[in-house]
Residue frames as qw, qx, qy, qz and C-alpha x, y, z in Angstrom:
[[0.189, 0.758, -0.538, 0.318, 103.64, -139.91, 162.04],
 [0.868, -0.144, -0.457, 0.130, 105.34, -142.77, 163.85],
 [0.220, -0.854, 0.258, -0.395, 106.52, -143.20, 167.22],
 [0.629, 0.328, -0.630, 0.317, 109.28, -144.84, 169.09],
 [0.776, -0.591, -0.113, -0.191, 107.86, -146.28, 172.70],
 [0.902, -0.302, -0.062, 0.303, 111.19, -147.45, 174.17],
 [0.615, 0.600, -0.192, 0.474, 114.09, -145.78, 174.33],
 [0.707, -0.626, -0.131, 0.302, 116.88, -145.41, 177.34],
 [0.198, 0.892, -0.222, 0.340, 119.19, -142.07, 177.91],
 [0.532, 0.384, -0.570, 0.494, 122.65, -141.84, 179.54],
 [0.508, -0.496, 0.347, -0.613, 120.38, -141.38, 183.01],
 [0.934, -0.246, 0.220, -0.137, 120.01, -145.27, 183.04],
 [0.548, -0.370, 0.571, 0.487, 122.41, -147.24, 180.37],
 [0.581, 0.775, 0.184, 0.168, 122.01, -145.60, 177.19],
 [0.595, -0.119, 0.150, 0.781, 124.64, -143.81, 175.63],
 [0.033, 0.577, 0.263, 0.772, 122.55, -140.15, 174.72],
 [0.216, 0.069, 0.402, -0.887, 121.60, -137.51, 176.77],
 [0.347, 0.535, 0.762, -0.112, 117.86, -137.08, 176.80],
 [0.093, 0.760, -0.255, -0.591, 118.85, -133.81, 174.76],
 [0.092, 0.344, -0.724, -0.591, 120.62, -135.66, 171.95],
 [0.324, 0.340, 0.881, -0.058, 117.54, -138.47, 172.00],
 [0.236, 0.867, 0.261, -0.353, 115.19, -135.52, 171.25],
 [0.017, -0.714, 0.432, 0.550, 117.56, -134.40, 168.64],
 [0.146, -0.090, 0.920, 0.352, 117.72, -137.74, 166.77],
 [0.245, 0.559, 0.676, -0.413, 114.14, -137.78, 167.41],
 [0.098, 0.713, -0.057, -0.691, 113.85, -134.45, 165.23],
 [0.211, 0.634, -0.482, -0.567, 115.88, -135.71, 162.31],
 [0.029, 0.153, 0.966, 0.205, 114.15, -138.94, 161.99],
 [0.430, -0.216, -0.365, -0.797, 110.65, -136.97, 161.99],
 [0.235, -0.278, -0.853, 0.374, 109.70, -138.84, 165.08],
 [0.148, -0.553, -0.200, -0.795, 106.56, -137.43, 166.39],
 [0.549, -0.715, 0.315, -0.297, 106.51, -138.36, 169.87],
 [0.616, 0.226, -0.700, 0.282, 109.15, -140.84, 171.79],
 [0.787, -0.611, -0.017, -0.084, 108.79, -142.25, 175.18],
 [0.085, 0.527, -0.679, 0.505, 112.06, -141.98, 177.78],
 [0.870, -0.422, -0.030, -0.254, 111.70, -145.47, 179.70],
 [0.064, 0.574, -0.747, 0.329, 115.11, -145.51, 181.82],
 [0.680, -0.248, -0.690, 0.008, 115.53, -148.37, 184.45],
 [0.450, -0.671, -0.534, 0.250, 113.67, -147.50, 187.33],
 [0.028, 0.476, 0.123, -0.870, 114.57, -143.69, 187.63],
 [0.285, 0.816, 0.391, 0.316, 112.59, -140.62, 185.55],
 [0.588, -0.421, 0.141, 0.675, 115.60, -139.02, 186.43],
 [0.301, -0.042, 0.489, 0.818, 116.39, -138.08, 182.81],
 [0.095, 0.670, 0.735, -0.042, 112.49, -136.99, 182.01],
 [0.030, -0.828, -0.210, 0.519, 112.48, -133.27, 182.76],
 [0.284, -0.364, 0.615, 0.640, 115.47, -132.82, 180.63],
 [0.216, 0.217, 0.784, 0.540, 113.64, -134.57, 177.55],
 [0.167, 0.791, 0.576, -0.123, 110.49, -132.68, 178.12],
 [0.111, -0.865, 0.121, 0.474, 112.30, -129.14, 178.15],
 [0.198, -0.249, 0.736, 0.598, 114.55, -130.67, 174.82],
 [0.236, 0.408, 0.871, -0.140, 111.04, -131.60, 173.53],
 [0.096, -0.817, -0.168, 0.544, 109.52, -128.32, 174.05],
 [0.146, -0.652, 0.238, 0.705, 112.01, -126.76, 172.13],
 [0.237, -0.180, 0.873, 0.388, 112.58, -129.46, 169.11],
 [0.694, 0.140, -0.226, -0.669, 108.63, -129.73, 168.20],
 [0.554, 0.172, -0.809, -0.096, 108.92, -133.47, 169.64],
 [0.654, -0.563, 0.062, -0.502, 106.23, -134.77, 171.95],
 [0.406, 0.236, -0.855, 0.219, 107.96, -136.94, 174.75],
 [0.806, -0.370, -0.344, -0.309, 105.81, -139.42, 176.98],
 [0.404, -0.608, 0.557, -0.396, 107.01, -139.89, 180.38],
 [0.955, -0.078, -0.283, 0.047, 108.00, -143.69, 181.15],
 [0.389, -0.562, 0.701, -0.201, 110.16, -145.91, 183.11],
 [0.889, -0.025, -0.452, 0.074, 111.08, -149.83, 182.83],
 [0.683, -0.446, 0.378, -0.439, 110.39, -151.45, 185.91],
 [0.515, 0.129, -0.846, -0.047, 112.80, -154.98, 186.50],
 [0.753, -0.291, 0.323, -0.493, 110.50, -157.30, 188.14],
 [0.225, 0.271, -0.936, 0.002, 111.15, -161.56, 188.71],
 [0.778, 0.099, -0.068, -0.616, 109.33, -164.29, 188.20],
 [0.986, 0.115, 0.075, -0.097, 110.12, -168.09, 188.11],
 [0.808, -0.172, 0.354, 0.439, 113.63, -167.51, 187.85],
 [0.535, 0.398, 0.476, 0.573, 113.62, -164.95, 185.21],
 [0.126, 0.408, 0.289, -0.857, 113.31, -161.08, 185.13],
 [0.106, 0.814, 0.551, 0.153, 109.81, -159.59, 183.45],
 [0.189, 0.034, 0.183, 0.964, 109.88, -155.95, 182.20],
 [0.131, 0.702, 0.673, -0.193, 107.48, -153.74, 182.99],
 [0.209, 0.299, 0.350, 0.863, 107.01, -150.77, 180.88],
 [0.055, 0.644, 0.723, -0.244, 105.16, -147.71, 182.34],
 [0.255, 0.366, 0.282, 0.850, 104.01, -144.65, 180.10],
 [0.302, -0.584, -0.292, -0.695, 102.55, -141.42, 181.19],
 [0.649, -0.315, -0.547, 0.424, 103.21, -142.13, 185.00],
 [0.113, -0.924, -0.225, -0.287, 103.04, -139.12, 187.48],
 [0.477, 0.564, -0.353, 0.575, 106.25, -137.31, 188.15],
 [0.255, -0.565, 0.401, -0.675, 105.27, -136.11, 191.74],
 [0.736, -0.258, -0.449, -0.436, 103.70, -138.95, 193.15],
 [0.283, -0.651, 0.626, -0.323, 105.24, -139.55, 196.50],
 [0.899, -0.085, 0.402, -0.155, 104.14, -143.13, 197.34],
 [0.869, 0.408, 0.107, 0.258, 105.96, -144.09, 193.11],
 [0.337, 0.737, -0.410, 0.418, 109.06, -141.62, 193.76],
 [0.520, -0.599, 0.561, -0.238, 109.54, -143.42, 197.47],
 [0.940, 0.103, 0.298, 0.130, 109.62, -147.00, 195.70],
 [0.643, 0.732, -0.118, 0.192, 111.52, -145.44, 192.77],
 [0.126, -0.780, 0.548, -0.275, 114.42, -144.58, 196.01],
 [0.791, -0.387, 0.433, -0.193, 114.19, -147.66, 197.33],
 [0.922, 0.327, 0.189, 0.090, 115.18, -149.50, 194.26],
 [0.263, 0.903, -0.192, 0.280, 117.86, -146.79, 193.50],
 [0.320, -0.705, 0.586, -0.241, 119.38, -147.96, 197.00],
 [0.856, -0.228, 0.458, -0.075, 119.15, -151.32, 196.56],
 [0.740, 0.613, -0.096, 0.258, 120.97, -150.99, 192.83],
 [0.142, 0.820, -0.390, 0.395, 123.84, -149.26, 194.82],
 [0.724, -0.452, 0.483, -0.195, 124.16, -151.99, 197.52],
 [0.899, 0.404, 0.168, 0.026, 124.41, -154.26, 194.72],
 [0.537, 0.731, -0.274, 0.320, 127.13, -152.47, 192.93],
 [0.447, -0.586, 0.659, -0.154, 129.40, -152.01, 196.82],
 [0.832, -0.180, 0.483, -0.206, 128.98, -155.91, 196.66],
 [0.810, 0.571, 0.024, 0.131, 130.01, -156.69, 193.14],
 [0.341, 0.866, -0.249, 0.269, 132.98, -154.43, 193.18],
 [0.326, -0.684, 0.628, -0.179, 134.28, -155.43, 196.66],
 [0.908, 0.007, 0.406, -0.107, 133.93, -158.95, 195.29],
 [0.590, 0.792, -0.043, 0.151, 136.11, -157.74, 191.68],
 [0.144, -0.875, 0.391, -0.248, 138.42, -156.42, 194.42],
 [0.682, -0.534, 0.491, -0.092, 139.04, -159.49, 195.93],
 [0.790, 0.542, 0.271, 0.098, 139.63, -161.05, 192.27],
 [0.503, -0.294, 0.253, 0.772, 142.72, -158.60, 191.94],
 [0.184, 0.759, 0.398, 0.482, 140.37, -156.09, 189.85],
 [0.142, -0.210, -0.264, 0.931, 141.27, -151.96, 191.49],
 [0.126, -0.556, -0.560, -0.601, 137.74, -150.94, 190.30],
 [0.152, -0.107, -0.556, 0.810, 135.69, -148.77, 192.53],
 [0.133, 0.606, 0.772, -0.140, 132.83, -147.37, 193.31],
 [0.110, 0.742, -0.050, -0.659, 133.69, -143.54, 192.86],
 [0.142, -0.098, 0.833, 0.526, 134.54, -145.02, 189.30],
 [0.104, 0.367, 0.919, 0.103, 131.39, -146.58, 188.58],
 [0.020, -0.699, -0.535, 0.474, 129.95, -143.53, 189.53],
 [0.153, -0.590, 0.278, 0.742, 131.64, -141.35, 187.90],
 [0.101, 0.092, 0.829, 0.542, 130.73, -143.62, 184.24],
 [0.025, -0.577, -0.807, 0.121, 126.92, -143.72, 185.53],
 [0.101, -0.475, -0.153, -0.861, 126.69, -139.76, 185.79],
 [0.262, -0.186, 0.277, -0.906, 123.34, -139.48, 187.50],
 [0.760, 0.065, -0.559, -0.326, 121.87, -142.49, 185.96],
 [0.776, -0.426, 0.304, -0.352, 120.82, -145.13, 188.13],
 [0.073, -0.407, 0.900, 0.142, 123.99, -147.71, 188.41],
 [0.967, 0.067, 0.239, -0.066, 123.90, -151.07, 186.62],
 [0.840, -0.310, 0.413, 0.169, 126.05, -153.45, 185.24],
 [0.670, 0.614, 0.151, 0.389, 126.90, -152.26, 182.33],
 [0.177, -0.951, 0.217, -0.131, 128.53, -149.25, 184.25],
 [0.752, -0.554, 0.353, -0.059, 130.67, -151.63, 185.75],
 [0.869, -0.092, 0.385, 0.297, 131.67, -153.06, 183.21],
 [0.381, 0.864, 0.014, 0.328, 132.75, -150.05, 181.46],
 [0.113, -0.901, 0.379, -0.179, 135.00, -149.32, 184.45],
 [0.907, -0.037, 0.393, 0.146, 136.33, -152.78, 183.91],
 [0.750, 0.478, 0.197, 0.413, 137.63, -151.56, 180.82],
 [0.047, 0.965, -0.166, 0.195, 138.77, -148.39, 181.77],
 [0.340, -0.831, 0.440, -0.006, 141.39, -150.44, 183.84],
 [0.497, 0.361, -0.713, -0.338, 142.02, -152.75, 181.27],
 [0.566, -0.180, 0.745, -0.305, 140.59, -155.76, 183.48],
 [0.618, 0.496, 0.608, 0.046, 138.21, -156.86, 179.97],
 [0.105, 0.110, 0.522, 0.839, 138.40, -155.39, 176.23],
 [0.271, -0.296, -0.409, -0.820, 134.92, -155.20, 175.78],
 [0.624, -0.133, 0.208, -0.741, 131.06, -154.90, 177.83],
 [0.890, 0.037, -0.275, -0.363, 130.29, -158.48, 176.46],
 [0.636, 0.358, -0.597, 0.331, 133.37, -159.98, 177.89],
 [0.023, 0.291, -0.640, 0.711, 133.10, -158.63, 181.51],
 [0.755, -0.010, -0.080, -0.650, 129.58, -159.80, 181.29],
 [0.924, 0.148, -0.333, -0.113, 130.73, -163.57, 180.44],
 [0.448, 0.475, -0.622, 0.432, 133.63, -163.38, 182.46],
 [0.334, -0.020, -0.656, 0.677, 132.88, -161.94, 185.58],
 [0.231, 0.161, 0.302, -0.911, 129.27, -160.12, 186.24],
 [0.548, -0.173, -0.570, -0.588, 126.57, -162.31, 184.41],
 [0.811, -0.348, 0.114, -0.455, 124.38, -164.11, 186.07],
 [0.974, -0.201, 0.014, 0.104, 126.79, -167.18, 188.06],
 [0.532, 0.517, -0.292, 0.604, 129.97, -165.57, 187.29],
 [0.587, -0.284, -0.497, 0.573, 132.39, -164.81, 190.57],
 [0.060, -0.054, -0.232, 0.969, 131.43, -161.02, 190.92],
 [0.286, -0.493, -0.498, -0.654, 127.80, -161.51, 190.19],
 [0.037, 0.133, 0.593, -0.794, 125.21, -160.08, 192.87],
 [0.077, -0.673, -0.620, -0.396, 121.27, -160.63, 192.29],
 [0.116, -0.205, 0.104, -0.966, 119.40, -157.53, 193.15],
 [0.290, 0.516, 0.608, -0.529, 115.97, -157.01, 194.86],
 [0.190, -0.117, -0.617, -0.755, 113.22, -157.14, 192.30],
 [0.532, 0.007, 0.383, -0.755, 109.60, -156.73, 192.51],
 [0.438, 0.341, 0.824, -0.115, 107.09, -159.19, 191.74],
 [0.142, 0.327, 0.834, 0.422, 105.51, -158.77, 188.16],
 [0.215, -0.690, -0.648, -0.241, 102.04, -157.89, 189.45],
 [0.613, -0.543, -0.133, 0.558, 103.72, -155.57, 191.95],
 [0.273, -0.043, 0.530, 0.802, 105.71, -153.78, 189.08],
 [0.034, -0.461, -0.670, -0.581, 102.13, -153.16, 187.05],
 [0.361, -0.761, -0.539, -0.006, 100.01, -152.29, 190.07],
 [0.479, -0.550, -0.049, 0.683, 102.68, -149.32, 191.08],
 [0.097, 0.123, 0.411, 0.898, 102.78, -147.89, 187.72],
 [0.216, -0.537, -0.776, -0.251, 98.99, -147.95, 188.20],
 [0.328, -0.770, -0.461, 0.294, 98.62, -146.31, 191.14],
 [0.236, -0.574, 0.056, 0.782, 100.74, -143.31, 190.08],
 [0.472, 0.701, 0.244, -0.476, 98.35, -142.94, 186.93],
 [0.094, 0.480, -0.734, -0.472, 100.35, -144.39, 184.25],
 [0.862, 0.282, -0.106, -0.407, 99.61, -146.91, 181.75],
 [0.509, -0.579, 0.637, -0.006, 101.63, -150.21, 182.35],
 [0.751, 0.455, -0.307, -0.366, 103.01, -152.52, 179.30],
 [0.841, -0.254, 0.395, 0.268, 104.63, -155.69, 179.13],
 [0.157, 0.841, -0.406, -0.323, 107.91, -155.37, 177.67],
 [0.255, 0.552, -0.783, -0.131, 109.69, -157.41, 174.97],
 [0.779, -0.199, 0.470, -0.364, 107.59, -160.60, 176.06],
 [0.863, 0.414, -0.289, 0.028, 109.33, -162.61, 173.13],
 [0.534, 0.540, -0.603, 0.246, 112.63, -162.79, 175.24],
 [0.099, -0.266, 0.801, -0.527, 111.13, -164.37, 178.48],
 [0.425, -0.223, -0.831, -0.281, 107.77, -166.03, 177.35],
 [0.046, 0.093, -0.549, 0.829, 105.46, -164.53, 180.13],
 [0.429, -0.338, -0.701, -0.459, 102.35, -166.26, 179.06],
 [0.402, -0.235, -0.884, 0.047, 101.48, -167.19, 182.49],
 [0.148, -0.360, -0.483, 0.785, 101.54, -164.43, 184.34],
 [0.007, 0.186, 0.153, 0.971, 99.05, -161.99, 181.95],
 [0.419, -0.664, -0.542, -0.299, 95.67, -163.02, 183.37],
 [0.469, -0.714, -0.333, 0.399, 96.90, -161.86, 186.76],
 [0.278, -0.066, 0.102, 0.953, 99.12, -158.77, 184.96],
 [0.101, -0.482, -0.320, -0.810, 95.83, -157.66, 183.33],
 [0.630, -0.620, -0.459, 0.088, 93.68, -157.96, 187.03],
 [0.461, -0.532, -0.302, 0.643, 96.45, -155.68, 188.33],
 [0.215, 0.884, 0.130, -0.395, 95.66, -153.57, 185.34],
 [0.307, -0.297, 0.528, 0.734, 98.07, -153.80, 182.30],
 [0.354, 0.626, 0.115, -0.685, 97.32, -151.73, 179.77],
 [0.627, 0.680, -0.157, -0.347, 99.54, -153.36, 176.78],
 [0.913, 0.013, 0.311, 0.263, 101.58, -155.72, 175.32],
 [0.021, -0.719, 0.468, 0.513, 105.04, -154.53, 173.45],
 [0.828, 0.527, 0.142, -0.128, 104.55, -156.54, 169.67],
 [0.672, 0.631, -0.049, 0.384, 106.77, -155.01, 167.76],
 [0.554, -0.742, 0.350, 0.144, 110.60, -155.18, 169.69],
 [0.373, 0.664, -0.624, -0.177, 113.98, -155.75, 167.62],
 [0.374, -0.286, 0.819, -0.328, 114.08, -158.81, 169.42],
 [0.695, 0.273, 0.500, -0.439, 110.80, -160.28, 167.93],
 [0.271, 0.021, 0.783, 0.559, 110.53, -162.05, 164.76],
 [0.310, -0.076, -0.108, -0.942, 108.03, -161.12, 162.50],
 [0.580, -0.155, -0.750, -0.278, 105.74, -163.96, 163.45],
 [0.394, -0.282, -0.680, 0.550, 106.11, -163.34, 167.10],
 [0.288, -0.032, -0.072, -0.954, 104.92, -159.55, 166.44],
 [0.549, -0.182, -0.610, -0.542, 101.87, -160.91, 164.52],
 [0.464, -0.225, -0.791, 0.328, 101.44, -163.12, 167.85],
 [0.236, -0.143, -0.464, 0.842, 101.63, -160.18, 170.21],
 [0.308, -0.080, -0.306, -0.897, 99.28, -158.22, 168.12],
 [0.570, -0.235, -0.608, -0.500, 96.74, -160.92, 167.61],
 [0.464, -0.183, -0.731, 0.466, 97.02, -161.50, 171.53],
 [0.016, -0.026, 0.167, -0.986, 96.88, -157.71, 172.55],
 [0.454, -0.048, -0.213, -0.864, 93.38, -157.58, 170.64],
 [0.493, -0.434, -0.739, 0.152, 91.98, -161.28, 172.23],
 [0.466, -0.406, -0.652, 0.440, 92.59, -159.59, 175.72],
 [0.011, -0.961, -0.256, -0.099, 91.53, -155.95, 175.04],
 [0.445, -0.715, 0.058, 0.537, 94.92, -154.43, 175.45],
 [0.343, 0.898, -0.056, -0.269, 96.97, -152.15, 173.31],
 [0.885, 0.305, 0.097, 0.338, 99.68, -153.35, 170.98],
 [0.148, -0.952, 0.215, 0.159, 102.93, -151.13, 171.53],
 [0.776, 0.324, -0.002, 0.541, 106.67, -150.91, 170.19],
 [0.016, 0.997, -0.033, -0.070, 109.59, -149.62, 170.25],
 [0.498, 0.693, -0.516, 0.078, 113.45, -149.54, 169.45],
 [0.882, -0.463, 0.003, 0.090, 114.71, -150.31, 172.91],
 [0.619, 0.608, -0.123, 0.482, 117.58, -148.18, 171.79],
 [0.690, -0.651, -0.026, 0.315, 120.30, -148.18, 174.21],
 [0.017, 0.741, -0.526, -0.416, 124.01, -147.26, 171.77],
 [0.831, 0.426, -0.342, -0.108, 125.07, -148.35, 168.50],
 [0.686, 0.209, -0.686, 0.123, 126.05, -152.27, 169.34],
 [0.612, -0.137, 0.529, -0.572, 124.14, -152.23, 172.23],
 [0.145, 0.005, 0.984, -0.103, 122.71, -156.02, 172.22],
 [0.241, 0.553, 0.710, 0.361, 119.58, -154.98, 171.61],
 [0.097, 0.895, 0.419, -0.121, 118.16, -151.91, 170.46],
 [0.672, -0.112, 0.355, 0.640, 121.07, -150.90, 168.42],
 [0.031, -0.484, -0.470, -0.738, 119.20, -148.47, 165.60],
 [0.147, 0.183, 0.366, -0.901, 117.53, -145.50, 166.88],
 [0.527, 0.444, -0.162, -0.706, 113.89, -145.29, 165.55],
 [0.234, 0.038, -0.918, -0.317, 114.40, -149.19, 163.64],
 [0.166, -0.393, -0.892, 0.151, 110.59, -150.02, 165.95],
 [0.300, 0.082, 0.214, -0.926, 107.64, -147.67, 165.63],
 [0.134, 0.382, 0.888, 0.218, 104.40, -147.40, 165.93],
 [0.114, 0.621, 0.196, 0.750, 101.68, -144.89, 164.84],
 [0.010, -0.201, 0.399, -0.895, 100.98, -142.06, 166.87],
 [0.785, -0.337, -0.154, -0.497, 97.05, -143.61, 167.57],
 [0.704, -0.037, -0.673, 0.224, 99.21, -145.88, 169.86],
 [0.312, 0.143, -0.437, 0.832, 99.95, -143.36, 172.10],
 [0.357, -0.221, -0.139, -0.897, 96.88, -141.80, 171.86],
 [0.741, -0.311, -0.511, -0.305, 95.04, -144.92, 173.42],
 [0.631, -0.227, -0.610, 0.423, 97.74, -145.00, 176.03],
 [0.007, -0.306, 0.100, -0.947, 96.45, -141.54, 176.83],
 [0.588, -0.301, -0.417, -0.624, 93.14, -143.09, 177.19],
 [0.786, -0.219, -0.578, 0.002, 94.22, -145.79, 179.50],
 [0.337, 0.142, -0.427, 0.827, 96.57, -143.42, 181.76],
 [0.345, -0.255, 0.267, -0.863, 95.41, -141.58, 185.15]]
């Protein structure tokens, strides 16, 4: 039975509860799925307790944005401990520094002749840890852009007049934190930032796996990942990266699995 490593709920910037995930989950025969919001595990309980009910095993995770050379690295951790104090104080810290971020953007929109706000932004986000896509949903709400890709290119990508970089961790930083709170730590989606250099020092801080098989990837790049994974002893992984339909990527619930002996190894490596 196949499983679907990646997948983000209306706690980060998906567009499903972790309720309706588990639900899709169900009626695609999914036999386990991993919940890996950005930075929170916010949405986690929820999917376990939908889980539970649904006969669908869900894997704790998180994606971790970390930066590198100019670029961000994804860090994918599964199976991560929920209580851990030391990985739920970092997990706040990042939370606050996403919300500084967002003050700054907006009061920067403001000066642009944009009325957006923050109780807005907030209000789109739910509980979910703010990003830009939030933003640019309450862009549209006041009719500033038509669409998510537009307020992106306009006015909140990277160099655009309302953009704000954020605090990111360091790669090795990112891997060694999932570590320590007993998870299993993957590189994510390494076809859409080339992160060759950094894996001798990613495995050294302990990564566990490489993500292969990502809508993103061609099939040749898979094949790559794969034939990499096994060089360096690590574990080949996938998943949809399913955010909402005509999301950039990860568009198709379920369109990236892999079997359920993936998971099982990242049992092996976790704790």
């Amino acid at each position: 039975m196949p499983a679907d490593m990646h997948i983000h709920t209306t706690y980060s910037d998906g567009g499903s509860t972790p309720g309706e995930i588990v639900g899709m989950a169900k009626l695609l025969k999914l036999e386990a799925i991993a919940i890996t919001d950005h930075d929170t595990i916010a949405g986690i309980q929820q999917a376990l307790y939908a889980g539970v009910a649904n006969g669908v095993e869900v894997i704790p995770g998180i994606e971790l944005g970390s930066y590198s050379q100019g670029e961000e690295i994804h860090i994918l951790g599964y199976l991560v401990d929920l209580s851990d104090r030391l990985f739920l104080e970092k997990l706040a810290a990042l939370c606050e520094a996403r919300v500084y971020r967002m003050k700054r953007m907006i009061e920067k929109l403001q000066e642009l002749g944009f009325p957006v706000t923050m109780e807005m932004t907030k209000d789109i986000s739910g509980r979910g840890s703010l990003g830009r896509p939030h933003l640019a949903a309450a862009m549209i709400k006041i009719g500033a852009v038509k669409t998510i890709f537009e307020a992106f290119e306009k006015y909140i990508g990277e160099g655009c007049p309302a953009y704000v970089s954020r605090y990111k961790m360091a790669p090795v930083e990112a891997v060694a934190l999932i570590k320590s709170a007993g998870g299993a730590p993957v590189l994510a989606h390494p076809g859409l930032n080339r992160p060759g250099y950094l894996l001798e020092d990613l495995i050294k801080a302990g990564l566990a796996g490489i993500e292969a098989d990502h809508p993103s990837h061609s099939t040749e790049q898979s094949n790559y990942f794969k034939r990499l994974a096994r060089q360096k002893g690590l574990i080949a992984t996938g998943g949809s990266d399913y955010h909402s339909p005509g999301h950039k990527e990860g568009n198709r619930f379920g369109m990236t699995t892999v079997p359920y002996s993936v998971v099982e190894e990242l049992k092996k490596r976790a704790g």
